[in-house]
N, C-alpha and C positions, 0 to 999 in steps of 0.2 A: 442558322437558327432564326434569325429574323425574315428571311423568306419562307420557311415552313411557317413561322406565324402569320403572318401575311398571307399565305394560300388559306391557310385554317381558318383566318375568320372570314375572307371572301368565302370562301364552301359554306361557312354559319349563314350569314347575308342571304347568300343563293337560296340555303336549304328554307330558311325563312319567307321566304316569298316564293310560296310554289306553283304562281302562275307562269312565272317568269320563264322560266327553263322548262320543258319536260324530257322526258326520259332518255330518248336519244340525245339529246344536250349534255345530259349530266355525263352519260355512256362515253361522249365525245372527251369530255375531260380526264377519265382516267379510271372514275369511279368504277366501284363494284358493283356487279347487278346485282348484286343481293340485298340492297337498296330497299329500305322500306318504303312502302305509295308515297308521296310528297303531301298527299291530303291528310293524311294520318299525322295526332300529334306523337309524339315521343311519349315512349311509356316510362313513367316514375314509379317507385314504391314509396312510400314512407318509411321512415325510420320508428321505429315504436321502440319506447323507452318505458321505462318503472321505476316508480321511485320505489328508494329501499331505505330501513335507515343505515346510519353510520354501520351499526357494529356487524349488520349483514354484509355491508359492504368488507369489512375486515376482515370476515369469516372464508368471502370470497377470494381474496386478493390471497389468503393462507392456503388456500385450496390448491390454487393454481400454482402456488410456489413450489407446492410439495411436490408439482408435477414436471416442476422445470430442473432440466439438467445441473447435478451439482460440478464446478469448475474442479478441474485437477485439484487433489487435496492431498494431504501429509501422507494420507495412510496410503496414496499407490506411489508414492517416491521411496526410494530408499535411500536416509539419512544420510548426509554427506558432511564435511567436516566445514565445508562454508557455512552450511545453515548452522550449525552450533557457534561459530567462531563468530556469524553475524552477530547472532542474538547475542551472543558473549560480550561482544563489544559494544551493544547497543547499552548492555542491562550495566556494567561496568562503570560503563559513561555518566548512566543516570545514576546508579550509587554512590560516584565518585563526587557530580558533583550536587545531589542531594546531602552525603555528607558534608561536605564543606559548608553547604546553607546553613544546616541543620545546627553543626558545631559552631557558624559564626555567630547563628543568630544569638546561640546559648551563650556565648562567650561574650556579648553582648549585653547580652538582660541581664549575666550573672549577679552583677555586682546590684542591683535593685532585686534582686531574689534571694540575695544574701548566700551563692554557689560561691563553691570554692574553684574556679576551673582555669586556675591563673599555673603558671608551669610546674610549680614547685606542690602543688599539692597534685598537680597529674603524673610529676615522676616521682613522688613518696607513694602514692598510690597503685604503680604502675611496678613501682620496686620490690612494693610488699607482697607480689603473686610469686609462686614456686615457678623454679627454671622451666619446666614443662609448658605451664601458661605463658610466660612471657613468651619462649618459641613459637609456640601454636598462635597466639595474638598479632606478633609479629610477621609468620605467614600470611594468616587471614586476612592483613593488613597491606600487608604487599601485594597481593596477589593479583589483587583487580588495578593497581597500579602499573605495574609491570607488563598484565597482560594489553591491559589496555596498549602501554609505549611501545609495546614493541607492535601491537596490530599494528596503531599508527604508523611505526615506520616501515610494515610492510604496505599499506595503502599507498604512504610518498613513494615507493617504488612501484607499486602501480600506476602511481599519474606520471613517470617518466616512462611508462608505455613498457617497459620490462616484468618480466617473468609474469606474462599476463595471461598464459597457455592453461589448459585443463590439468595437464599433468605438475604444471611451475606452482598451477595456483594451490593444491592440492599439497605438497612436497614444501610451499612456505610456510601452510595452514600450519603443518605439525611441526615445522620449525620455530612457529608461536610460541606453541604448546609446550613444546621442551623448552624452551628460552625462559618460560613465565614460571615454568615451576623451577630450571635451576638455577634463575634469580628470584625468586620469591625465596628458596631456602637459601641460598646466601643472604640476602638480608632479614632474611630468620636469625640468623645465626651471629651475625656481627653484632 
């Protein structure tokens, strides 16, 4: 690299002083005849620019987007049970523990807000709904807990490098899946 630069600016040097050399000279070095006269400067163009304001400028830049290729998107895959179980566990996570905030902070302020959210008024509360409700509560409650523990411990058996194949990854996913719902209904039901 640094001898190509070194020939390149000696050849600048040369090309700049065109008395020094002529044509057979250059021919002896290697060069191309196709060589512009040495007397002749280098032709430039300028650059011609416009100004525009901003929002033409934006009008452009949308212009051109609409012409650029859109990247692989949802609608040419066909659903697979990772993409659901990702987002599953992403949105779990974050409800999981946005509730917990959410309840601390209440639990919290209550007593300056004059809430009742101390245990005993959450299980007279909690007691006073028909068996149906508490079941379905109790679900809906478990649900994103469960699935969550049991993603998690499929993930720890990923980082120990096991059942990491298309077909292992595919066959845990719905081992989730049943897992979450038939512990979500047992702790329905207890």
């Amino acid at each position: 690299m640094l001898a190509q630069r070194t020939v390149q600016q000696a050849m600048r040097r040369l090309a700049a002083r065109p008395q020094s050399l002529s044509r057979p000279a250059l021919s002896r070095l290697g060069l191309p005849a196709t060589l512009p006269p040495l007397s002749q400067p280098q032709q430039s163009r300028p650059v011609a620019t416009q100004k525009i304001p901003p929002s033409a400028g934006l009008d452009i830049l949308a212009a051109q987007r609409r012409h650029r290729p859109v990247s692989p998107h949802l609608t040419i895959y066909r659903p697979q049970i990772t993409w659901y179980l990702s987002a599953l566990n992403r949105i779990t996570g974050s409800a999981l523990s946005g509730g917990l905030y959410v309840f601390a902070t209440a639990y919290l302020a209550a007593p300056l807000l004059g809430w009742h959210l101390d245990s005993a008024a959450l299980a007279a509360a909690f007691g006073s709904l028909p068996v149906a409700a508490k079941v379905a509560t109790k679900f809906l409650v478990a649900l994103p807990f469960t699935f969550h523990s049991f993603n998690g411990v499929r993930h720890l058996v990923w980082d120990t490098g096991r059942e990491f194949g298309n077909a292992q990854v595919v066959r845990t996913g719905w081992m989730v899946v049943g897992a979450t719902v038939v512990g979500s209904g047992i702790l329905a039901f207890v």
